[in-house]
PLY file of the C-alpha trace (Angstrom):
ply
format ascii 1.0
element vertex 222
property float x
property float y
property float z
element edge 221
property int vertex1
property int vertex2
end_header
-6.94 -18.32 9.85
-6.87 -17.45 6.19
-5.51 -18.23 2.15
-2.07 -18.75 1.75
-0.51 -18.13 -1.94
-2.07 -20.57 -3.66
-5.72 -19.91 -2.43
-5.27 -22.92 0.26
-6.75 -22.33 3.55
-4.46 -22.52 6.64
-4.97 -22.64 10.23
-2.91 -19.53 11.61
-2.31 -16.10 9.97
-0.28 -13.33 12.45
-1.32 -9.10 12.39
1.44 -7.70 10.75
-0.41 -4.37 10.86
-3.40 -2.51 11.75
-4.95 0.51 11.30
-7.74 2.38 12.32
-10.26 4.90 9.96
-12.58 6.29 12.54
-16.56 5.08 11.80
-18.63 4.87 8.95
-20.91 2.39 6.89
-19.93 -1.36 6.64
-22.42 -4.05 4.55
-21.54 -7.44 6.41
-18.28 -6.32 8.13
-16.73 -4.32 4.91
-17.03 -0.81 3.62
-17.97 -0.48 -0.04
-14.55 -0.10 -1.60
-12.90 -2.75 0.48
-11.04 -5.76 -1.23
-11.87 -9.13 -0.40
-11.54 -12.20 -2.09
-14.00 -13.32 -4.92
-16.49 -15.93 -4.62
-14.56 -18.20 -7.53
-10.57 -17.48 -5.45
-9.78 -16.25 -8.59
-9.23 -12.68 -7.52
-10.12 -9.91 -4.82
-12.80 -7.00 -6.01
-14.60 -4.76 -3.91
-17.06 -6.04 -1.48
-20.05 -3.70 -2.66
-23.31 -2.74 -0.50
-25.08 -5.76 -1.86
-23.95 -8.27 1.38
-25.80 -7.98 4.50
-27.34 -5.09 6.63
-25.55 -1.49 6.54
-24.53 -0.71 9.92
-22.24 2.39 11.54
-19.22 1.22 13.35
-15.56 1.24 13.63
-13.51 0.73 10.42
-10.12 -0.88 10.23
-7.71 -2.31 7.82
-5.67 -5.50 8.98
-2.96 -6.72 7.34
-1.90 -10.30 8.23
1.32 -12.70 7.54
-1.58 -14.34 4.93
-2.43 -12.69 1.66
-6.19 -12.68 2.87
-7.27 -13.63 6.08
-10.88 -14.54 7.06
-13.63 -13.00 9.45
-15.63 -15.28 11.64
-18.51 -15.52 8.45
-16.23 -17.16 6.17
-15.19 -14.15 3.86
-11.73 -13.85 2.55
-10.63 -9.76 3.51
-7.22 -7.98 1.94
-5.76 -5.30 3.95
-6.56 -2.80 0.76
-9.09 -0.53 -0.82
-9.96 1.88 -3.22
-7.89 4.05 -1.98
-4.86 2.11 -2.90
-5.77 0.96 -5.84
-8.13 4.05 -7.38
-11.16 4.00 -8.34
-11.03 2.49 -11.62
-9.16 -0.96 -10.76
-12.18 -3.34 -10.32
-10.89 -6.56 -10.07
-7.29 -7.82 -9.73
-6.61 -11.44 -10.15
-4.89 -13.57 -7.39
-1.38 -13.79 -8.92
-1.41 -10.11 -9.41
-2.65 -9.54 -5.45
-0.53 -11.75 -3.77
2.39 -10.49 -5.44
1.18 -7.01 -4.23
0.34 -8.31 -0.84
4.21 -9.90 -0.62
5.83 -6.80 -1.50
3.30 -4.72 1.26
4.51 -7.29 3.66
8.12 -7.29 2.77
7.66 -2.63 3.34
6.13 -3.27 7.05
8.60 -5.64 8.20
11.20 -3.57 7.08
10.25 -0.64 8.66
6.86 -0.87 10.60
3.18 -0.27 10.72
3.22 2.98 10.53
1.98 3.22 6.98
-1.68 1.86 7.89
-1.73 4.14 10.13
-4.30 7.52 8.90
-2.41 9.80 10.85
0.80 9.16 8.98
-0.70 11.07 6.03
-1.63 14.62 5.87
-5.02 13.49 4.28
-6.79 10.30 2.81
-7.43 12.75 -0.45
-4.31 13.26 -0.89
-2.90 10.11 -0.30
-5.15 8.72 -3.28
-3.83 10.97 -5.43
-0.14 9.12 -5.30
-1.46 5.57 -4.69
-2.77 4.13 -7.96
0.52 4.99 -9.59
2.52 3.34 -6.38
0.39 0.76 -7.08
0.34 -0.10 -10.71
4.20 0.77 -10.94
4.88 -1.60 -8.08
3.35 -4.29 -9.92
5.39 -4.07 -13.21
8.40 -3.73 -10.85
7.91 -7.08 -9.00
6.93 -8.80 -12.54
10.77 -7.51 -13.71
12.31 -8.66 -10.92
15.02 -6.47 -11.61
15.82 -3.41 -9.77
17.67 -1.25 -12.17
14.42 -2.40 -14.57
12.96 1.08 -15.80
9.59 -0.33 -14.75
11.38 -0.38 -11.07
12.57 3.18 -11.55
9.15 4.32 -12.56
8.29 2.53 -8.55
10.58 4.64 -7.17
9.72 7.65 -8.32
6.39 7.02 -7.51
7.20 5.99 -4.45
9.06 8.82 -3.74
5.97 11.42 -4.58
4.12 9.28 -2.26
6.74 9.97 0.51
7.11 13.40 -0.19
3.72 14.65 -1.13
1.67 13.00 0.90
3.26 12.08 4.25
3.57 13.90 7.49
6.70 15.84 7.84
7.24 13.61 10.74
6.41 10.42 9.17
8.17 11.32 5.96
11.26 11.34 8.18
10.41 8.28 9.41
9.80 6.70 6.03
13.13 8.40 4.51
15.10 6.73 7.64
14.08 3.28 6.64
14.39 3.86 2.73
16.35 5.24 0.18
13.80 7.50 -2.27
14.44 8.33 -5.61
14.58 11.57 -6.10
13.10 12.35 -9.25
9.83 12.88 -7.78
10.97 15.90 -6.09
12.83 17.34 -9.00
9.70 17.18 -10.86
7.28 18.42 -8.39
9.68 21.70 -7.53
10.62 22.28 -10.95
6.72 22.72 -12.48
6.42 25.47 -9.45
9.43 26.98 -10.30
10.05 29.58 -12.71
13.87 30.42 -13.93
14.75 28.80 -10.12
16.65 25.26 -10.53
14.79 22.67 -8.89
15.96 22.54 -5.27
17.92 19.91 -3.85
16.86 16.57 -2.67
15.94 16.39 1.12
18.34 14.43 2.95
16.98 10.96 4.61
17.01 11.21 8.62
19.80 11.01 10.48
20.76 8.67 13.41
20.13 5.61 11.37
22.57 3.22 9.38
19.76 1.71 7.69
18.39 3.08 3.69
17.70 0.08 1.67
16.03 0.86 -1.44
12.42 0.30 -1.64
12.92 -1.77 -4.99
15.48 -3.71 -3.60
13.06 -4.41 -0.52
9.91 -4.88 -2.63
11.82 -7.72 -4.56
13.77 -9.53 -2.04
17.03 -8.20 -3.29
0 1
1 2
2 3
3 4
4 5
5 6
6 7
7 8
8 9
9 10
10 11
11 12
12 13
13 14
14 15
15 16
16 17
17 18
18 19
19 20
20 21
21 22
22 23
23 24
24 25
25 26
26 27
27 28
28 29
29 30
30 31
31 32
32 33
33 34
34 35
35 36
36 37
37 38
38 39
39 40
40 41
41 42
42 43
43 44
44 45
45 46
46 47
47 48
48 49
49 50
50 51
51 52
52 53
53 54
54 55
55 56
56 57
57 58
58 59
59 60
60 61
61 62
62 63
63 64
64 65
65 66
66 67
67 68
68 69
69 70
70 71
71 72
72 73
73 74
74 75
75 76
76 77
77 78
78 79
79 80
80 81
81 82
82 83
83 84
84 85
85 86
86 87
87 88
88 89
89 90
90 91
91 92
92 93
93 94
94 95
95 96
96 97
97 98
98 99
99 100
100 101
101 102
102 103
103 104
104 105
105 106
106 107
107 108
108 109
109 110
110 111
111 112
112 113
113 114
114 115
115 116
116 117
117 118
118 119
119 120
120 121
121 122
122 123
123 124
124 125
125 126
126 127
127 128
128 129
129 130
130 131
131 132
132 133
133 134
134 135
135 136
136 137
137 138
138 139
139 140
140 141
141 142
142 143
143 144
144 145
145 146
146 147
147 148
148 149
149 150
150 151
151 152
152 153
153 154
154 155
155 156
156 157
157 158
158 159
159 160
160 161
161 162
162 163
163 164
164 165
165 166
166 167
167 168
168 169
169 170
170 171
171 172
172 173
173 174
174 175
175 176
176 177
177 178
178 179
179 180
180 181
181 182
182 183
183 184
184 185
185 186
186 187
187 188
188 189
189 190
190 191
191 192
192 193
193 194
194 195
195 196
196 197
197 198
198 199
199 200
200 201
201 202
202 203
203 204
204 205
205 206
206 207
207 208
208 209
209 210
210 211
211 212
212 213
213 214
214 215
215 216
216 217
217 218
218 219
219 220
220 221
């Protein structure tokens, strides 16, 4: 079970996705930098080391059909950490996560699990080096709800360094055969390497698919 949009508990929540990040320390089920929901529902914030016994074991994120779902104890969990938000977030209030959470969902039904899975990404460092601005430009993007918004074209592009930067070659394909990237990302990233060389073209998406919505378009509904 788990909290449905307005903080309400309900009786069924459904894995949407599921990843797994190897072993390490957990303090009552939850790593340090994992987001769960706050004591007062007002929010999610990281769990901390301050609740229950450290212990070594196998780490996962879960995303379910719920914006948070719940652990046998009674705590409220997010699918999310630090290392999609960064490191300087702290808290995020409900309305803010569940907006978040809806878009997340809205990606993986479109196109999969894949991205909770580690292996997608060449490494965890990396990835957090793209994620806080996917993040925090998804956010003004949804609050638009407008696609041709510049806030949403600041998502794509961020979106698209994401993709390109910190993906698998494989899974980038993968990514680029469900979505349509902006490509500014690219011209960017080519053109500070490049001297008196014009930035290179944009990669093409994969082939064999009819499908490239736009991950604005997908994030809002549109």
């Amino acid at each position: 079970y788990g909290l449905d949009e307005n903080g309400d508990e309900v009786p069924s929540c459904t894995v949407e996705a599921k990843g797994y990040f190897g072993e390490g320390a957990v303090y009552g089920n939850y790593t340090e930098n994992h987001y769960i929901v706050t004591p007062d529902g007002n929010g999610v914030a990281m769990h901390g080391k301050d609740v229950g016994l450290e212990v070594t074991t196998h780490k996962y994120a879960v995303l379910t059909s719920c914006p948070a779902g719940t652990d046998e104890s009674g705590t409220h969990f997010t699918p999310l950490d630090t290392d999609f938000f960064g490191e300087d977030v702290g808290a995020v209030s409900w309305s803010d996560y569940v907006l978040i959470h809806k878009a997340i969902l809205s990606l993986v039904r479109a196109s999969g699990g894949f991205w909770f899975n580690p292996s997608t990404y060449s490494s965890m460092s990396t990835v957090k080096e793209y994620t806080p601005a996917f993040y925090t430009t998804l956010l003004q993007c949804i609050k638009t709800r407008d696609a041709q918004s510049a806030a949403c074209s600041d998502f794509e592009v961020a979106a698209s360094m994401l993709v390109e930067f910190s993906l698998t070659d494989e899974a980038r394909a993968l990514a680029k055969s469900y979505f349509s990237f902006d490509q500014v990302a690219t011209t960017q990233e080519e053109g500070a390497k490049a001297e008196d060389e014009a930035a290179p073209e944009a990669p093409a998406a994969a082939t064999g698919t009819s499908v490239s919505a736009s991950v604005s378009n997908v994030v809002l509904g549109v």
